[in-house]
C-alpha positions, 0 to 999 in steps of 0.5 A, a space after each residue: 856377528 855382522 848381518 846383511 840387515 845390518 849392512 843395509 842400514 849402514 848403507 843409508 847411514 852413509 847414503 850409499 847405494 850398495 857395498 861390495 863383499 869379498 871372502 879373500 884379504 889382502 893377499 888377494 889369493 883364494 886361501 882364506 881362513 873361516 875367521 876372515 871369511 865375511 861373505 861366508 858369515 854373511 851367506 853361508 856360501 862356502 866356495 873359493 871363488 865369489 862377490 856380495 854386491 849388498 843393495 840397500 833392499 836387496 843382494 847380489 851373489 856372483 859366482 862361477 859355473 864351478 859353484 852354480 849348483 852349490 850356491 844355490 844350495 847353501 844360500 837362502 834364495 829369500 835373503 841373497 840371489 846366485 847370479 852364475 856369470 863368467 863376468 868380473 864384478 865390474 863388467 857385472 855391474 855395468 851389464 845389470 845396473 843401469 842407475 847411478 850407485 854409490 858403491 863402497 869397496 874395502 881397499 885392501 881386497 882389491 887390487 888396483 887394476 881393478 879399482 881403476 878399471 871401475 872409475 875409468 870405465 864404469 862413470 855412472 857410478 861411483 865408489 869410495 872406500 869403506 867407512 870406517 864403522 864397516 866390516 874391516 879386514 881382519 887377518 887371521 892372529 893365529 899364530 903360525 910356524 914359519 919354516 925353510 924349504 931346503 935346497 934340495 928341495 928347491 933347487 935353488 937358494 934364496 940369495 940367488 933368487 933375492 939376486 934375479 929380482 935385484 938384476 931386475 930393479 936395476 933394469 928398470 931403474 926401481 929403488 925396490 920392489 914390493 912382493 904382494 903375493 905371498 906365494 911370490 915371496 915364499 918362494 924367493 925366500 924359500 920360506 914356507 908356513 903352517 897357518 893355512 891348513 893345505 897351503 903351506 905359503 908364508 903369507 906376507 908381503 915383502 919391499 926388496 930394495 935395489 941393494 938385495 935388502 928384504 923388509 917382511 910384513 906379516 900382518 903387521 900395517 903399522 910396520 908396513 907404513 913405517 917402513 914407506 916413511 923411509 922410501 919418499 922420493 923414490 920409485 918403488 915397483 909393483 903390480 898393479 894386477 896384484 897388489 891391493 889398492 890400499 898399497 898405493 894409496 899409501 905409497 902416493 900418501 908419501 909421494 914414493 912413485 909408483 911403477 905398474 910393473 908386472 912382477 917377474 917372480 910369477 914367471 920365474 916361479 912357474 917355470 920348474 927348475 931341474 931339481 923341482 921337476 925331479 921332485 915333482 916326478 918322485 912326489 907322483 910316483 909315491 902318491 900313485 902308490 897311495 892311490 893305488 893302494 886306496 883303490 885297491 881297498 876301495 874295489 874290496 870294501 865299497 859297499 860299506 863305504 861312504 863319502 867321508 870314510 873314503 876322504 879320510 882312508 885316501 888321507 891315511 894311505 897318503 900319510 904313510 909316503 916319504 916327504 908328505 906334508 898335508 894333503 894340498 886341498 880338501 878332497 872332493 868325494 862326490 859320490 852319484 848326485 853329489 859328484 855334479 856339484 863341481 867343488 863338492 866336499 861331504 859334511 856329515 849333513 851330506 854325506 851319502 854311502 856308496 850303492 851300486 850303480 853310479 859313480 864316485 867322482 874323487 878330486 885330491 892332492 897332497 903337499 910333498 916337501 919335494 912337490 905338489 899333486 892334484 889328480 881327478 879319477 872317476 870310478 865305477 861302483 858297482 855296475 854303472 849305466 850305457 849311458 854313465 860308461 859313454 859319458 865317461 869315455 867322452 870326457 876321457 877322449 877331451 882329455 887325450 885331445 888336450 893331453 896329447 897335443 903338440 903345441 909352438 912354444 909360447 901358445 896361449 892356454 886357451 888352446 889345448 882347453 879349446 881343443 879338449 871342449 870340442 870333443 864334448 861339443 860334439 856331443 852337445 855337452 861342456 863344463 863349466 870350469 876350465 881344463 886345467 890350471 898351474 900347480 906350485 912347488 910345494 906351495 898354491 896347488 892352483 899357480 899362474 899364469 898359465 892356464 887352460 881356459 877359454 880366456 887364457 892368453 898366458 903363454 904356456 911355456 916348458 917346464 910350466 906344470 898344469 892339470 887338465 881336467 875336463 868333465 862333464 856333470 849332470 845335474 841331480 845324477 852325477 859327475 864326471 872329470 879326469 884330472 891329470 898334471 902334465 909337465 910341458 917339455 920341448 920336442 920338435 917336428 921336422 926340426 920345428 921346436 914344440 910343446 908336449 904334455 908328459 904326464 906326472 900322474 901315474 894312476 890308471 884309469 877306470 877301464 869298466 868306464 871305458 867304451 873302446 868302441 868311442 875311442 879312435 886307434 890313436 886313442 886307445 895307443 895313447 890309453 896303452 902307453 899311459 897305462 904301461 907308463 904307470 905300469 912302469 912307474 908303481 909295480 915295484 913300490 906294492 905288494 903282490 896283491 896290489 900289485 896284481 890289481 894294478 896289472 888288471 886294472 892298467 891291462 891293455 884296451 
């Protein structure tokens, strides 16, 4: 296995100044498989989100305050330094660099936006593609089943949609149109895959002609360079955003023009359709009753638990509901300390039992044939502290400010994320991720374009889904977030057409968490209706036992 040391010699070979790292691929999403993982081989840094700017004497890791804490722990501080940023590599690089580089790049791990961006903007350096005797882009060879989500699951057929993006080429007088995000292409042809263990996209490129033809690639470069010699002349579509950039050099090496259009499946796909909506409602209340279940068990049974038997008791409860397919991420168990680490997964070196007296902050989801969770409780073990109840309640209140907003149609994300963060500004506190994130149909657990964050400025628009997730994470103490998934629904005030958050979780809160003093009555009205919502939703579907936890536990403020 390549080393940094090893980098560094091949950057003076080459007369470069410094090359840049990423743990994605060509599919430039966040899934990547442990094989394919080069910055994690090279720093032990095991987060989804992250850059390597290796120097000829020294290298740089960039990440985000979601993985500030982690990175620091699992990164030798003497080899690589951490760098928390809310910058892109490129506004990195022109902030922190002052001397000319010469940076090397790998061109399938970019996309093209962001390789112009650095030649246009950032002139004092330069950057060329990788040599050769670098670290190529190795997709996984595992071999992977490649499955059809049927229609009554996704609403509707393939041939529909492969309809809705031929439309399009014709409207903007394309010859075709490449798909470079495979959950873009999974869900045009309704096709899924089981290679990625909590993801089950179809991980692909696909070139849809004018005429309705689809041509696949699933690691396969050869084929994909082909299939280009046949399109000379012609003008082929594609997202500069989100496609590599390796795909236009050799669109322009055959002189097939290339036209920066932002690809309409993204929209499409993020606006649920009738019968997705239904099954993400179904999909909820059953993994309510798994949690349910969970929580029940976890009330009796704390006391000889740990991190990693919990993750694996949520996962057997989960397996028993009807359509499950895998969980939809590795489940988050933190429990005291652990919990402020924001993306924190227990190993057996960090696994901690549970003791009375903090908190266990659990972040999970599944995979449903009909859809896709995501939820965040915080929970009280044991007797938890003044201080640990008010914290809880504080974030509890930045989540009924977002959750129960009325939004004008096409509002950017970074509102309800702005009005959620002000509450805990108020008590000088504040997270550093955002509020909330797009979910997929049974495919990326995070989906765009909307978001809630403070940079958002995707339009959020009915029938999108999203999470919203405020925390709050005290370093070597613990953490705190509540997570629900909302679908966003039209209403109207005074015959003015708005947005509401209907909440598809159906799991109730912690009230020994709950300081009902701190809450307003609109908040305590709004905690009764969500808690009879769940009431409604799950006391059918348990036993009498359970089921009288449930009362107790969803029992008016």
């Amino acid at each position: 296995m390549i080393t940094i040391s090893e980098l560094q010699k091949k950057l003076i070979k080459h007369k470069l100044d410094a090359c840049i790292i990423t743990r994605g691929n060509m599919f430039l999403g966040e899934d990547t498989l442990p094989e394919e993982n080069l910055l994690c081989r090279l720093t032990g840094f095991s987060g989804s989100a992250g850059k390597l700017i290796i120097f000829r004497k020294r290298a740089c890791l960039l990440v985000d305050g979601r993985y500030d804490i982690q990175a620091r722990s699992q990164v030798d501080s003497k080899v690589v330094e951490v760098f928390c940023t809310r910058d892109s590599l490129g506004s990195w690089i022109r902030h922190n660099i002052e001397n000319s580089c010469r940076f090397a790049y790998n061109p399938w791990c970019h996309s093209i936006a962001e390789v112009d961006f650095w030649k246009r903007a950032l002139t004092d350096h330069e950057f060329i593609e990788m040599p050769s005797d670098f670290p190529a882009i190795q997709p996984s060879s595992r071999e992977a089943e490649i499955f059809e989500l049927k229609e009554r699951f996704a609403g509707i057929s393939a041939d529909e949609k492969i309809s809705y993006l031929t439309h399009f080429c014709a409207e903007n007088k394309l010859d075709a149109y490449f798909v470079s995000e495979c959950d873009n292409v999974s869900w045009l042809l309704n096709l899924r895959s089981n290679l990625l263990k909590n993801t089950p996209v179809l991980r692909a490129f696909a070139l849809t002609s004018a005429d309705g033809g689809i041509s696949l690639f699933v690691n396969d470069f050869a084929k994909l360079e082909t299939e280009l010699d046949n399109w000379r002349g012609k003008t082929i579509g594609l997202s500069f955003n989100r496609c590599p950039k390796k795909i236009q050099t050799l669109l322009k090496e055959r002189r097939i023009r290339c036209a920066n259009i932002a690809d309409p499946i993204t929209d499409w796909k993020a606006v649920k359709n009738p019968i997705e909506i239904a099954g993400f409602k179904s999909a909820h209340q059953r993994d309510g009753v798994a949690l349910c279940h969970f929580l029940h068990w976890l009330d009796a049974n704390w006391q000889t638990a740990d991190e990693l038997g919990i993750v694996a008791k949520l996962h057997e409860f989960r397996t028993h509901g009807e359509n499950y397919y895998s969980e939809s991420f590795a489940t988050i168990a933190g429990f005291a300390s652990n919990g402020a680490v924001v993306h924190y997964q227990p190993t057996e070196q960090t696994n901690r039992k549970l003791e009375s007296g903090s908190l266990l902050l659990l972040d999970s989801g599944a995979q449903y044939f009909d859809g896709t969770t995501d939820i965040t409780r915080t929970l009280a073990i044991g007797k938890p502290t003044p201080e640990m109840i008010d914290s809880y309640t504080e974030v509890l209140k930045a989540h009924i400010a977002a959750a129960s907003a009325l939004l004008p149609p096409d509002t950017p994300g970074l509102v309800p994320d702005t009005l959620a963060r002000a509450v805990l500004w108020h008590f000088g506190k504040d997270y550093a991720h955002g509020t909330g994130h797009g979910v997929g149909h049974f495919l990326n657990v995070h989906e765009g374009p909307q978001s809630l964050s403070l940079k958002s400025l995707a339009p959020l628009k009915a029938g999108m889904i999203t999470s919203i997730e405020p925390g709050y994470y005290k370093e070597n103490a613990y953490g705190i977030r509540i997570e629900n998934l909302y679908l966003l629904e039209e209403t109207s005030i005074n015959n003015t057409p708005m947005l509401k958050f209907t909440p598809l979780t159906m799991v109730p809160f912690d009230r020994r968490l709950i300081n009902k003093a701190l809450l307003s009555p609109a908040e305590i009205d709004w905690v009764n209706a969500y808690h009879q919502k769940v009431l409604t939703a799950l006391s059918g579907f348990l036993p009498a036992e359970e089921n009288a936890w449930l009362q107790a536990a969803a029992a008016p403020l």
